[in-house]
N, C-alpha and C positions, 0 to 999 in steps of 0.2 A: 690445874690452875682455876680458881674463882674468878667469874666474870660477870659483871652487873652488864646488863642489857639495858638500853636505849632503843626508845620507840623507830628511829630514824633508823640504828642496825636492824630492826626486825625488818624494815618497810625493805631495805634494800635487801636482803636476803629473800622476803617473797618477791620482789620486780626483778624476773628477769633480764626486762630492757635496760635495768640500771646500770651502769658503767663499773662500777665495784661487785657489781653480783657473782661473778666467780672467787672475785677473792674473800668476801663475805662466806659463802659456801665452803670455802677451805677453810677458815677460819672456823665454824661452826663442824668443821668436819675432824677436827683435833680430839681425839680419842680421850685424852687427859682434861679435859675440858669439862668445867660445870658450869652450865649457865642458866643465872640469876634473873629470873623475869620478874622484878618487881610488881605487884599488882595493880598498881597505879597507871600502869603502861597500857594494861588490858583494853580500856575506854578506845583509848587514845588510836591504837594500833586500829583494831577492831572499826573504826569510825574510819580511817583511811585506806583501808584495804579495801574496804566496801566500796566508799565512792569513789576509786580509783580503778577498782578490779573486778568488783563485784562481791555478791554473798556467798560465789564458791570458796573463791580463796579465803574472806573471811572465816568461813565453815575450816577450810584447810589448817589457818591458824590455830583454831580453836581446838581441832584435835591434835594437833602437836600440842598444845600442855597437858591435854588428857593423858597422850603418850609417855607424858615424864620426859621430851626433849627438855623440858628446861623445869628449872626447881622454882616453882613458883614462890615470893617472897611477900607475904600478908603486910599490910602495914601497922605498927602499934603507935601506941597513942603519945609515946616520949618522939616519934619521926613527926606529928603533928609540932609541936614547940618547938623541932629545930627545921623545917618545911620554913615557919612563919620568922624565925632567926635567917634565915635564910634568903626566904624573899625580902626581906626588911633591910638587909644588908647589902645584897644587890639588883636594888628598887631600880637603878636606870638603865638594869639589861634586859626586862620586860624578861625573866628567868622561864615565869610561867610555875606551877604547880605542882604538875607530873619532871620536870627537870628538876624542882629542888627536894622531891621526894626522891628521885634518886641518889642524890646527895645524901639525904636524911638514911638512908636504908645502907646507901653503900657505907656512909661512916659506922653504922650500927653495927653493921658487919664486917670491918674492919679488911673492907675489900677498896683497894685505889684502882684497880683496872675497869675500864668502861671502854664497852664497843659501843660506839655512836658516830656518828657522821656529822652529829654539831659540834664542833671543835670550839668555833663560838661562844659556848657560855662555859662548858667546861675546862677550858683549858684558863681561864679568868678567875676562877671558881676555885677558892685553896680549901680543900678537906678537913675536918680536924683529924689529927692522929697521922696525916701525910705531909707533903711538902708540894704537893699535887698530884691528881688523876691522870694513870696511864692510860691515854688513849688509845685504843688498837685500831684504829682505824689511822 
């Protein structure tokens, strides 16, 4: 199964203290499993592990996509047009940038599951090509 990754699943999968961090870990521990790290996310992640955790973990992070845990997803330039269709259309959920390039990359990909822990914007948020984003969390 294809699965878009959300900055908020990565964050709880490295916090141990977090409340879902085992089931996160199971989840990412599914043999059938490909999971889509959007590159948009990189910043994002990277900037909270640090000042939450430190530059080990971030270090940690950084070589899991070295490793190929997760298929790194580039951004092109038609996920810009729909980023900004995006944010325009839901201007009053303060979506954010890296949330509606996920949108933009998941539709391009023609992937509706997302592990996130913001239920919040996505579950609000209608795909094209779906009916809405399964959320795994």
């Amino acid at each position: 199964m294809q699965i878009i990754l959300d900055t908020s699943a990565v964050i709880g999968l490295m916090d141990k203290k977090y409340i879902k961090h085992e089931y996160l870990k199971k989840i990412f521990m599914g043999k059938d499993n490909l999971y889509i790290l959007p590159s948009t996310t990189i910043g994002e992640i990277c900037y909270m592990l640090n000042s939450r955790f430190g530059n080990k973990i971030e270090l940690i992070f950084l070589q899991e996509i070295i490793k190929s845990s997760f298929q790194l997803e580039l951004l092109k330039d038609t996920d810009i047009l729909r980023i900004i269709e995006v944010l325009k259309k839901y201007d009053t959920l303060d979506i954010g940038y890296v949330d509606a390039s996920i949108v933009a990359i998941a539709e391009r990909l023609k992937i509706n599951k997302i592990l996130t822990l913001d239920r919040k914007h996505f579950e609000i948020i209608i795909p094209r090509g779906f009916d809405r984003f399964d959320i795994l969390i």
